[in-house]
C-alpha positions in Angstrom: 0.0 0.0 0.0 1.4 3.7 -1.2 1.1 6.1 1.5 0.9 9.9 0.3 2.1 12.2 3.2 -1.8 13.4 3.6 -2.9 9.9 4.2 0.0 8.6 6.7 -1.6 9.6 9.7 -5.3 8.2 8.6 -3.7 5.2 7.8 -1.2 4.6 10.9 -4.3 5.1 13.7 -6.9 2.8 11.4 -7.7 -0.9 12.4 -6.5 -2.1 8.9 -2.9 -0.8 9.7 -2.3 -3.0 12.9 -2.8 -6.3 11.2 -1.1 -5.4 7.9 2.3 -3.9 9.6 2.2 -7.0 12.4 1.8 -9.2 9.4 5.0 -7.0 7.9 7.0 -8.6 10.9 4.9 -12.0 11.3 6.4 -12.3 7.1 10.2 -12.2 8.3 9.8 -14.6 10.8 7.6 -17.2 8.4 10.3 -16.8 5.9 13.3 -17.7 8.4 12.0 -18.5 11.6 15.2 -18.8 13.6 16.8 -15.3 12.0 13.9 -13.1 10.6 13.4 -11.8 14.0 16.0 -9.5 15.6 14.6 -10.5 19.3 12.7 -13.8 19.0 12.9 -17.2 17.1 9.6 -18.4 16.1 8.7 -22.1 16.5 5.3 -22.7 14.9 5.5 -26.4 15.4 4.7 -25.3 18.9 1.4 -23.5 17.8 -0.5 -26.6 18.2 0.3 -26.3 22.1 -0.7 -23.3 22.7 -4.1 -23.8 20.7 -4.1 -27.4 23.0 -4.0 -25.0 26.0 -6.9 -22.8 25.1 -9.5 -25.9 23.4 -9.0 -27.2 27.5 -10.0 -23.9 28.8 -13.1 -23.3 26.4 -14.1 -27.0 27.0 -13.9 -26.8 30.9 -15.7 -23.7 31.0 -18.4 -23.4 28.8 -21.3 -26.2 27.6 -19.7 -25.2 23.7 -17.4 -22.7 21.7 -21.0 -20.7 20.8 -21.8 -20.5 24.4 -17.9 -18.1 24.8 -19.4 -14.6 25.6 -17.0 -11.4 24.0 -14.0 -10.2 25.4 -15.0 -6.9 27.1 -14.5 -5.2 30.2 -18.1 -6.7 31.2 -16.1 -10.1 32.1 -13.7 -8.5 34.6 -16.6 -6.5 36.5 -18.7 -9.6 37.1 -15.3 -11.3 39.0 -15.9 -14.3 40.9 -19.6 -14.7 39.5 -20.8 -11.6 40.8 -23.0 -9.8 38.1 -22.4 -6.7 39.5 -23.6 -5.1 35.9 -26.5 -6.8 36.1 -27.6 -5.5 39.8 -26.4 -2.3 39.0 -28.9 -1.8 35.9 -31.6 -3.9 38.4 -31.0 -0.9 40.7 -32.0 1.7 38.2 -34.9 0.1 37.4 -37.6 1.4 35.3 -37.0 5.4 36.5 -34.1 5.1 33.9 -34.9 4.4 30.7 -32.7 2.0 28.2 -30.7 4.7 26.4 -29.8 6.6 29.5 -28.6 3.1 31.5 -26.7 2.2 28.0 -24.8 5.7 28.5 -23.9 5.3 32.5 -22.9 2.0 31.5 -20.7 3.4 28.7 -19.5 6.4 31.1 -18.7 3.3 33.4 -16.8 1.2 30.8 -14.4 4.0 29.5 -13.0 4.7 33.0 -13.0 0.9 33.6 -10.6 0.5 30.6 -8.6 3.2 30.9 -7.6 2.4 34.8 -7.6 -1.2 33.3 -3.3 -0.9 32.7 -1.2 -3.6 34.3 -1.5 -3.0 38.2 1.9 -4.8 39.3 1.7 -8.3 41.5 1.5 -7.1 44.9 -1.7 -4.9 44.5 -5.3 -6.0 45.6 -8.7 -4.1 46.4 -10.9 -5.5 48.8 -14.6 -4.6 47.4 -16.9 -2.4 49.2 -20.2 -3.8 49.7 -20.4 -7.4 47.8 -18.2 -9.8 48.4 -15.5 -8.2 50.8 -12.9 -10.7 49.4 -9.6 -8.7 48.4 -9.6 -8.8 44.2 -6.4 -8.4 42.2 -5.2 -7.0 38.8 -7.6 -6.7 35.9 -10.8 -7.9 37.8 -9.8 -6.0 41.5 -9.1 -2.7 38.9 -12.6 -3.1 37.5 -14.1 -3.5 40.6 -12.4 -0.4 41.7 -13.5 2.0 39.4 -17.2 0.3 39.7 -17.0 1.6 43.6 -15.7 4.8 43.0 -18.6 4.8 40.3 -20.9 4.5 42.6 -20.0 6.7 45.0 -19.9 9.5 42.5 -15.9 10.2 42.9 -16.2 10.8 38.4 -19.6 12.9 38.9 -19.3 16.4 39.3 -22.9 16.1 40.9 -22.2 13.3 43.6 -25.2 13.8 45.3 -27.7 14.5 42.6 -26.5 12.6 39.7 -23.5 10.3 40.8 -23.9 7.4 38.2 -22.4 9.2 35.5 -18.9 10.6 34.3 -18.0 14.0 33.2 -15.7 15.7 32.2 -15.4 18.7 35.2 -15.1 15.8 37.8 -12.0 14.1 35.9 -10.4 17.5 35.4 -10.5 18.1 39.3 -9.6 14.6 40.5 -6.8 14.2 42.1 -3.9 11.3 42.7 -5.2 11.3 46.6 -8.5 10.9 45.3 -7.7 8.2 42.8 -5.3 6.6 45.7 -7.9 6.3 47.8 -10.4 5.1 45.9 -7.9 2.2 44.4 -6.9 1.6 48.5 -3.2 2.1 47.7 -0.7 2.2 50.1 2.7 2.0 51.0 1.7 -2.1 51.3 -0.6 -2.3 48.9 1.3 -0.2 46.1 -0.2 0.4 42.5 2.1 0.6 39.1 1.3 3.7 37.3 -1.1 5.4 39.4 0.1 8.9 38.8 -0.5 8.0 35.1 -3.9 6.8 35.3 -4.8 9.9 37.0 -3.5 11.9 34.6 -4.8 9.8 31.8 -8.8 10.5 33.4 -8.1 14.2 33.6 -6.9 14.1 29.9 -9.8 12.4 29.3 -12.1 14.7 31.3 -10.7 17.9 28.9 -10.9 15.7 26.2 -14.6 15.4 26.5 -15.2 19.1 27.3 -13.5 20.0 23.7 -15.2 17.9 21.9 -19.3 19.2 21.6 -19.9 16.5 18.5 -19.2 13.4 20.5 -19.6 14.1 24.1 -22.0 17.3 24.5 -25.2 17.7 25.1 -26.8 14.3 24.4 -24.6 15.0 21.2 -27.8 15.0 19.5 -30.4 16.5 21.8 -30.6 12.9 24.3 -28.3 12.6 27.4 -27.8 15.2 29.8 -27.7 19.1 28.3 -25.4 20.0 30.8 -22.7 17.5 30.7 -19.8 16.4 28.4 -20.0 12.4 29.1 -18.7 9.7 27.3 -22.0 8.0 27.3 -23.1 10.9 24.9 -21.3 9.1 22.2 -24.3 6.9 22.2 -26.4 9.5 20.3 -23.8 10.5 17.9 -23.4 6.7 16.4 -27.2 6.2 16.6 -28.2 9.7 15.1 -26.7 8.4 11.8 -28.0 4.9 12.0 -31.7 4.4 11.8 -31.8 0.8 11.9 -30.2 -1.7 14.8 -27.1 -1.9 13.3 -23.7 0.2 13.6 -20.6 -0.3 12.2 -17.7 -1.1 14.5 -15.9 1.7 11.9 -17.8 4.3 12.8 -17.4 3.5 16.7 -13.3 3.5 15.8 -13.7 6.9 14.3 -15.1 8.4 18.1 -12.9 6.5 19.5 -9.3 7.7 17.6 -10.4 11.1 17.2 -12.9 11.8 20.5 -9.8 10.0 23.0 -6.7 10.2 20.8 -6.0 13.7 22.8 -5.7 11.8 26.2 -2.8 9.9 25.1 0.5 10.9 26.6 2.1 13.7 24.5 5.1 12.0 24.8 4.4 9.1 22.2 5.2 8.8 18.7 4.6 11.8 16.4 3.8 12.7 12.9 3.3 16.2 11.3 2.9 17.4 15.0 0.4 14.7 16.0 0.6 12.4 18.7 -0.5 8.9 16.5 -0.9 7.2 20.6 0.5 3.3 20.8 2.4 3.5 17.3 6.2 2.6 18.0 9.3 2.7 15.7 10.1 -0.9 15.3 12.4 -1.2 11.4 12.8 1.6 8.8 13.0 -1.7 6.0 9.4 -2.6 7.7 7.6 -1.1 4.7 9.4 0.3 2.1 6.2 1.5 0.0 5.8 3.5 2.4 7.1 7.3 3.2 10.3 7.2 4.9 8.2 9.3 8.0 6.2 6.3 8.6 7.8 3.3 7.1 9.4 2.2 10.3 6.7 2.2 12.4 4.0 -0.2 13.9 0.3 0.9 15.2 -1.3 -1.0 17.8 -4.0 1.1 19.7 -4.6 -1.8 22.0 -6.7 0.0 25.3 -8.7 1.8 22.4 -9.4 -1.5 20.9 -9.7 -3.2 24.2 -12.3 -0.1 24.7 -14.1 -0.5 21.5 -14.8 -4.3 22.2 -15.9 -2.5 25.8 -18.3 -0.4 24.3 -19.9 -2.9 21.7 -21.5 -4.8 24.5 -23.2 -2.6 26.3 -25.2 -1.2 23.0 -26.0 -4.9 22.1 -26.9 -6.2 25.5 -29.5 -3.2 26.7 -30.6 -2.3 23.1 -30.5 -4.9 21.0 -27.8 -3.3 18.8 -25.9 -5.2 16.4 -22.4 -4.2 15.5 -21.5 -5.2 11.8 -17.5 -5.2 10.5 -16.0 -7.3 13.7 -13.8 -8.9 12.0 -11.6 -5.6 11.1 -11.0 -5.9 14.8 -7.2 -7.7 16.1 -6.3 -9.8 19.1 -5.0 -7.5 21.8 -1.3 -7.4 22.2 -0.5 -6.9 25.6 1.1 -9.0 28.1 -1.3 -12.0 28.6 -1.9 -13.3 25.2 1.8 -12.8 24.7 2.6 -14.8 27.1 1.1 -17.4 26.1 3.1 -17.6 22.9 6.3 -17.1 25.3 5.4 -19.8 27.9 4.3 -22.6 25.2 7.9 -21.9 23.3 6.2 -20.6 20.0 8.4 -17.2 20.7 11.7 -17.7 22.5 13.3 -14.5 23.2 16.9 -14.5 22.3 19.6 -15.3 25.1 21.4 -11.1 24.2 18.2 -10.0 25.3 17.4 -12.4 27.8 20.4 -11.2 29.7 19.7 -7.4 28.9 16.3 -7.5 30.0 17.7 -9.5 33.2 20.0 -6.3 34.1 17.4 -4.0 34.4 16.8 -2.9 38.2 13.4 -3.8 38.2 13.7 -7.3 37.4 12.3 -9.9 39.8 13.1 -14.1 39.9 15.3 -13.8 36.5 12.2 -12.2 34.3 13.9 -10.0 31.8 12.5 -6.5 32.1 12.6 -4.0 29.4 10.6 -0.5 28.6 7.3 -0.5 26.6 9.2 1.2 23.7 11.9 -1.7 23.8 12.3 -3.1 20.4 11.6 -6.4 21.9 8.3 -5.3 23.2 7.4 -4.3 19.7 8.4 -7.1 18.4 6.9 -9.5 21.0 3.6 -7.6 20.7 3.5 -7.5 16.8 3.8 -10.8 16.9 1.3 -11.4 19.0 -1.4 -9.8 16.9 -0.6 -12.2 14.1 -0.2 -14.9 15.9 -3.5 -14.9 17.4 -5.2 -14.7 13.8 -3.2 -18.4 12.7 -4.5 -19.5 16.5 -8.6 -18.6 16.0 -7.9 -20.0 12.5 -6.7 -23.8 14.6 -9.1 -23.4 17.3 -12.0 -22.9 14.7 -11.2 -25.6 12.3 -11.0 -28.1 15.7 -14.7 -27.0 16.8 -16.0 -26.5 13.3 -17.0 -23.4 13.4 -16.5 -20.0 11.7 -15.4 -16.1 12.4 -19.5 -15.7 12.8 -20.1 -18.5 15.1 -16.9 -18.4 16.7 -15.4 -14.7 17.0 -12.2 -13.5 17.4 -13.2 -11.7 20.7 -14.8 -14.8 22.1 -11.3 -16.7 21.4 -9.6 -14.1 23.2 -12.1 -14.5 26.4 -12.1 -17.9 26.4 -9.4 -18.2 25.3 -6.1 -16.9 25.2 -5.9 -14.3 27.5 -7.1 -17.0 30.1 -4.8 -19.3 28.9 -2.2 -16.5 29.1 -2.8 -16.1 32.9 -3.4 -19.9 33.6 0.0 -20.8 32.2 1.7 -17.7 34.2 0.4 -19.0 37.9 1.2 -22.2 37.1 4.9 -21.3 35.5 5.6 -18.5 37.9 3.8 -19.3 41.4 5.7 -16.3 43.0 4.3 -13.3 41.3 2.2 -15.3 38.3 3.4 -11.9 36.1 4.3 -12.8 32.4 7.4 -13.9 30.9 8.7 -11.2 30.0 7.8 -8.2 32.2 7.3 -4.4 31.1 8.3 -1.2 32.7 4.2 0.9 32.4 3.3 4.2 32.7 -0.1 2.8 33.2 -1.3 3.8 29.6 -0.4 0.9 27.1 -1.3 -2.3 29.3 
């Protein structure tokens, strides 16, 4: 594909882009598997262990492959079979009407995912109110934000309207605020907090810039005083007039309406910020301009919020989302590691050591920063890895990409199987194999 400089930036922050420049690296290493990579020999004869791993997870825990709900934040907040979503829009009842509960559950969702980065192995959050047991990483953070929530801590109303997030509240909190809220303490500490604070009050002037998406009802419905995410629920449905959207169009509020809470700090081009896009090879793509040849998109949170977002719209409205399948497997630590732990990557003994040397390493895990070559590698990889996996796993079962989705694969699945092979590998801190220095904005 020929990039013209007025189309590199559209290009590098579309879906399309993530699965054609992983599959730009995933091509070196199916043409010479033990040298195409700089950082990893690839070992696909080990492919049929990993998709082994995940078949024994989806057949333990669900009646059939169909029955594998999506991936989506939904999952983490109902931890330990606790359908705290569904109680939640019980409480509302019928004073609240559907498209109002679908936005507080969408306000809900984007602070959900955006706290939802890699929150270290030594931090828990014992949950007010339900089950009092003490919750850790992805499900304790969910559970977090659902109590603060709650509580109103994201409401600039607490009192009058406190199930709802805007964007006056998230400009005003504060890291002793968000500390408190997440219980952290010197004992219980939490990676990255300082950035997921400052990542909610980017968000929170975000959505008081930006009238089209998150103003006013953006269309007259919502609250007319307000900038909330939820609004973005009128925008997508005031051009639809049918039950379907296009995951596209969703993408589109996403990149443009949160692309300006994304550190400043991150990759540019022509001045903009393109968010988790890293320099990885200049030979990477050489069709394209030399300004962006080098580089790799992967926009994981704001996929891991689009597939968020989807379910929330389908479950209270009925809403069906067409285009899916222009959606990747998220590459972050989890479903990496499964392609670490059952050999199909094995990262290079140079780097081993490096990574080993870095200060923060723990029980001979190499350690490297998020912009590490390695990472880049190791996560591009991922992405195309997990399309040759949902390929297996579906030819085993029978099924296709409409019975048996990419996103239910990844639930079921291989960020599961990711976590399941970590405990049971690495009992002391049952982290990944290879461990990442966060700002708490990437994982």
């Amino acid at each position: 594909m020929t990039l013209s400089e007025n189309t590199e930036i559209s290009f590098l922050t579309s879906l399309g882009a993530v699965r054609e420049r992983c599959q730009a690296v995933m091509d070196r290493a199916e043409k010479d598997p033990q040298g195409g990579l700089y950082h990893f020999t690839y070992h696909p004869e080990r492919m049929k262990e990993a998709a082994d791993v995940v078949c024994a997870l989806i057949d333990r825990d669900y009646p059939s492959p169909q029955a594998v709900p999506a991936h989506s934040r939904w999952r983490h907040f109902d931890a330990q079979g606790v359908k705290r979503i569904d109680k939640l829009l019980q409480g509302w009842g019928s004073k609240v009407d559907d498209m109002e509960k679908t936005r507080r559950l969408l306000d809900l969702f984007v602070v959900g995912v955006l706290l939802d980065a890699g929150a270290g192995d030594t931090w828990t959050y014992k949950e007010q109110g339900e089950s009092g047991n003490r919750i850790g990483r992805s499900e304790g953070l969910a559970i977090a934000s659902l109590d603060m929530f709650k509580a109103g801590i994201f409401s600039s109303d607490p009192s009058g309207d406190p199930h709802r997030v805007d964007g006056d509240a998230l400009i005003a909190l504060s890291v002793e605020t968000l500390s408190k809220g997440m219980q952290v303490s010197e004992e219980n500490p939490l990676v990255g907090l300082e950035g997921r604070n400052a990542l909610l009050q980017r968000l929170g002037k975000a959505l008081n810039s930006n009238q089209t998406f998150f103003g006013e009802g953006a269309s007259g419905g919502g609250s007319d005083k307000v900038h909330r995410p939820g609004n973005l629920l009128d925008h997508l449905l005031a051009s639809s007039s049918s039950k379907t959207l296009q995951v596209r169009d969703l993408w589109r509020v996403v990149m443009q309406g949160f692309g300006p809470i994304w550190p400043a700090s991150r990759t540019k081009l022509n001045g903009q910020s393109l968010g988790d896009v890293w320099q990885y090879d200049t030979t990477l793509d050489p069709k394209a301009p030399s300004t962006s040849a080098s580089l790799v998109p992967f926009h994981k949170l704001s996929q891991w919020l689009s597939y968020s977002l989807m379910e929330p719209v389908h479950q209270v409205l009925g809403v069906t989302w067409k285009g899916l399948d222009e959606m990747t497997g998220l590459p972050e630590y989890r479903n990496g590691g499964l392609f670490v732990d059952t050999g199909v990557l094995v990262l290079r003994e140079s780097d081993l050591k490096r990574g080993q040397k870095d200060p923060g390493s723990a029980h001979g895990i190499p350690r490297f920063e998020v912009h590490d070559p390695v990472i880049i590698e190791w996560r591009a990889m991922t992405v195309s890895l997990l399309d040759l996996l949902a390929k297996d796993i579906r030819e085993r079962y029978g099924e296709t990409p409409d019975t048996l989705s990419l996103t239910a694969i990844l639930e079921g699945g291989t960020w599961k199987a990711g976590r399941v092979l970590a405990a049971k590998l690495r009992p002391e801190s049952k982290g990944p194999p290879i461990a990442i220095v966060s700002d708490g904005t990437v994982f």
